[in-house]
C-alpha positions as CSV (number, residue, x, y, z in Angstrom):
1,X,-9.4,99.8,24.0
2,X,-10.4,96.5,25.7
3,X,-7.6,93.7,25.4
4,X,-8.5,90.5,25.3
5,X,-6.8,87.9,26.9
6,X,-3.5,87.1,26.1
7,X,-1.0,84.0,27.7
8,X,0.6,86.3,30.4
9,X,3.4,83.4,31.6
10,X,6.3,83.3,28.8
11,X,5.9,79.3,29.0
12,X,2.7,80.1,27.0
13,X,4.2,81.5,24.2
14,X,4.1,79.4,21.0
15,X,7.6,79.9,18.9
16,X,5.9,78.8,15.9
17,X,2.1,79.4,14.9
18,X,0.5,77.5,11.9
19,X,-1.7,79.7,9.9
20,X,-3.0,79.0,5.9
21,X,-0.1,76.7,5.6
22,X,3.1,78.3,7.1
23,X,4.8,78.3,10.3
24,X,5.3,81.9,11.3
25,X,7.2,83.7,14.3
26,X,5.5,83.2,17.4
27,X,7.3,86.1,18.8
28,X,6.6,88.8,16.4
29,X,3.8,90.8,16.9
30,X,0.7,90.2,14.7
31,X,0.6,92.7,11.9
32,X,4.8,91.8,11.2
33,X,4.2,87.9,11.3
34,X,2.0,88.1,8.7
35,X,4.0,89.2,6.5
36,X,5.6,85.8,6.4
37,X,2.6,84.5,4.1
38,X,3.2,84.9,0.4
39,X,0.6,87.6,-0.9
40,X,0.5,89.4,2.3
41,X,2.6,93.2,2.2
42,X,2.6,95.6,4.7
43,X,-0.5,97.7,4.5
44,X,-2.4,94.6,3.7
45,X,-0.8,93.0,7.4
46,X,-2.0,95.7,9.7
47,X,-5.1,95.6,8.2
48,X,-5.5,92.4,9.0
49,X,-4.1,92.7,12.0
50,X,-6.4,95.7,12.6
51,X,-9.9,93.5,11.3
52,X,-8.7,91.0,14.2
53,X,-8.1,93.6,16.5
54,X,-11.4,94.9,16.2
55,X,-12.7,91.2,16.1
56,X,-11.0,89.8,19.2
57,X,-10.0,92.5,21.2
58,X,-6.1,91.5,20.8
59,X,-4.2,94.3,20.2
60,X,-2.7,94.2,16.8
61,X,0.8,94.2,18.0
62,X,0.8,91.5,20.6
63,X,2.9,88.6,20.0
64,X,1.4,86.3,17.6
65,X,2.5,83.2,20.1
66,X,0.6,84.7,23.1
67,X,-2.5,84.5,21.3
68,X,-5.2,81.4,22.3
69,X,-5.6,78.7,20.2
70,X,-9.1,79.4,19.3
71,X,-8.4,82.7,18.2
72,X,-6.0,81.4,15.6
73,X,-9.4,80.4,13.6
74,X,-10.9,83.8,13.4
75,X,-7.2,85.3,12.3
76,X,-6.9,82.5,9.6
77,X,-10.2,83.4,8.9
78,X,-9.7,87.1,8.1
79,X,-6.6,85.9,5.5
80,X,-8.8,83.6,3.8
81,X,-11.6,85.9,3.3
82,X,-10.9,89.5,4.1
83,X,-13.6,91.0,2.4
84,X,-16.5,89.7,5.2
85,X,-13.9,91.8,7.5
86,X,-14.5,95.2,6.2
87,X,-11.1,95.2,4.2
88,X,-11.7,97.2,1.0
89,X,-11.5,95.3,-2.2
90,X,-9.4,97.8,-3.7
91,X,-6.2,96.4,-1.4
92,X,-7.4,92.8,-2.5
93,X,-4.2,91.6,-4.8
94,X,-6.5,89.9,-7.2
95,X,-9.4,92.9,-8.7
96,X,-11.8,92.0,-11.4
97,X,-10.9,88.1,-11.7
98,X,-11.1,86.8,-15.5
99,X,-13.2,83.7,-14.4
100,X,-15.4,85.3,-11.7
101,X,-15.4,88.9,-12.2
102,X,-15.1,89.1,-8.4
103,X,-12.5,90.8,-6.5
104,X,-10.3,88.2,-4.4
105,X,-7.5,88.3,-2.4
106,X,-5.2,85.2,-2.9
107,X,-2.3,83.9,-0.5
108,X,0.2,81.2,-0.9
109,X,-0.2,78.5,-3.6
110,X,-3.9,79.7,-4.8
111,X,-1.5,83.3,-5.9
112,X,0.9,80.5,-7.6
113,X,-1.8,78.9,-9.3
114,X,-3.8,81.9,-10.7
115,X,-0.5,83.4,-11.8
116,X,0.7,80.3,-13.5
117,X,-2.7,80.2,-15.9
118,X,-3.2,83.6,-16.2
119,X,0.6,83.6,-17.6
120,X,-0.4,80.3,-19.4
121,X,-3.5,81.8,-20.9
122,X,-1.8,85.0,-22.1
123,X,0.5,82.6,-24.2
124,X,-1.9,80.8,-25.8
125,X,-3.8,83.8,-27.3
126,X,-0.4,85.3,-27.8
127,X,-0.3,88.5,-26.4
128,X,2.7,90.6,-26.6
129,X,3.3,90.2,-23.3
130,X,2.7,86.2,-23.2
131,X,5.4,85.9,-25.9
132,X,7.7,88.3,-24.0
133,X,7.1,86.1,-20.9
134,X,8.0,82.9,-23.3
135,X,11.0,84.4,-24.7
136,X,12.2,85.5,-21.1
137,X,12.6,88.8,-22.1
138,X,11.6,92.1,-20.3
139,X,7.7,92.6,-20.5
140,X,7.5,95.8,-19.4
141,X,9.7,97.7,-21.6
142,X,12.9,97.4,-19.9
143,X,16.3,97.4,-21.5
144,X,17.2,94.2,-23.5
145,X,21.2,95.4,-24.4
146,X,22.6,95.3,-21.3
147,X,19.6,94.5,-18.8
148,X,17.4,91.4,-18.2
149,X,20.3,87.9,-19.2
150,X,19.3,85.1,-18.1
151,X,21.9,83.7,-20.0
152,X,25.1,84.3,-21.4
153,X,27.1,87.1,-20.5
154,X,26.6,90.8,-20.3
155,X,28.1,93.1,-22.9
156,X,30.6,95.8,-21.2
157,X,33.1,97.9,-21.6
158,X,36.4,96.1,-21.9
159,X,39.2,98.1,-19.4
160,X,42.6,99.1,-20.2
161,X,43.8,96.5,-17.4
162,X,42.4,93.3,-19.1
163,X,43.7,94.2,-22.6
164,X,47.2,94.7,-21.3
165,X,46.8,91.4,-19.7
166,X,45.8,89.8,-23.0
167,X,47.8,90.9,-25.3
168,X,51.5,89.6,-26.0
169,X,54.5,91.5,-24.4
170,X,57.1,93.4,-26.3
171,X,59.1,91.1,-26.5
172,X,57.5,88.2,-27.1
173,X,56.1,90.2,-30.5
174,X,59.4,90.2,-32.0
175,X,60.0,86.5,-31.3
176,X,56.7,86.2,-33.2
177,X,57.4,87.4,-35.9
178,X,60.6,85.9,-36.3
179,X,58.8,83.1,-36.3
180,X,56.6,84.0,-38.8
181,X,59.4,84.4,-41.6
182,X,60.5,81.4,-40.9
């Protein structure tokens, strides 16, 4: 495997690398900082990581902070578009788009957006799910009895401990009732 170059004194390190819009760890080795960008999981990272690898020469666990400047492009490059990178669409997180019909992979606020109008457009042609996502109830199939509250409080099972603590002692009954036929 070549390597390519890579800062060798540790004042060269960046702590904190910009890339699509988010700081990440500098000192975390490519493949895990990724992760830090919303839309990114695991097996998606080291391919990345792996398409840059191949790209650059880096290895895909060197520190992210080590990494030239330039480079930074091409590895912004690969999360924009992965697909010109020889990632397979079918690890994309956005198959078959309703607008395009293309197969995308979306990361931070464009994986917001198309989740916010596809949610949006499933309640205006009121799908099932689009009113269970109105509602805030499960959509897919989960318990609604004792699962899934957002609000209010849970039904349980009332113990032996609380119910001695609520109800009256013995002999505050008789004063009661005393009371009572007064």
């Amino acid at each position: 495997m070549v390597e390519g170059k890579i800062a060798e004194n540790p004042d060269e390190i960046r702590y904190i690398v910009r890339i699509v819009g988010k700081d990440l760890n500098g000192l975390s080795p490519i493949w895990h900082a990724l992760l830090g960008i919303k839309g990114i999981g695991q097996r998606m990272a080291i391919m990345m990581a792996r398409a840059f690898e191949s790209r650059t020469g880096i290895g895909y666990d060197a520190k992210l902070g080590e990494i030239p400047e330039d480079k930074h492009k091409v590895l912004e490059d690969i999360v924009m578009h992965p697909g010109n990178y020889g990632i397979p669409s079918w690890a994309f997180n956005r198959g078959k788009d309703i607008e395009s019909g293309k197969d995308m992979h979306l990361v931070m606020s464009e994986l917001d957006f198309s989740l916010r109008n596809d949610l949006q457009r499933l309640r205006e042609i009121k799908t099932y799910r689009g009113m269970r996502h109105t509602w805030g109830l499960p959509v897919r199939g989960g318990k609604t009895r004792t699962r899934a509250r957002k609000r209010g409080v849970s039904v349980g099972v009332e113990k032996k401990a609380a119910k001695a603590a609520m109800a009256p002692k013995a002999g505050e009954k008789a004063e009661a009732k005393e009371e009572k036929k007064k």
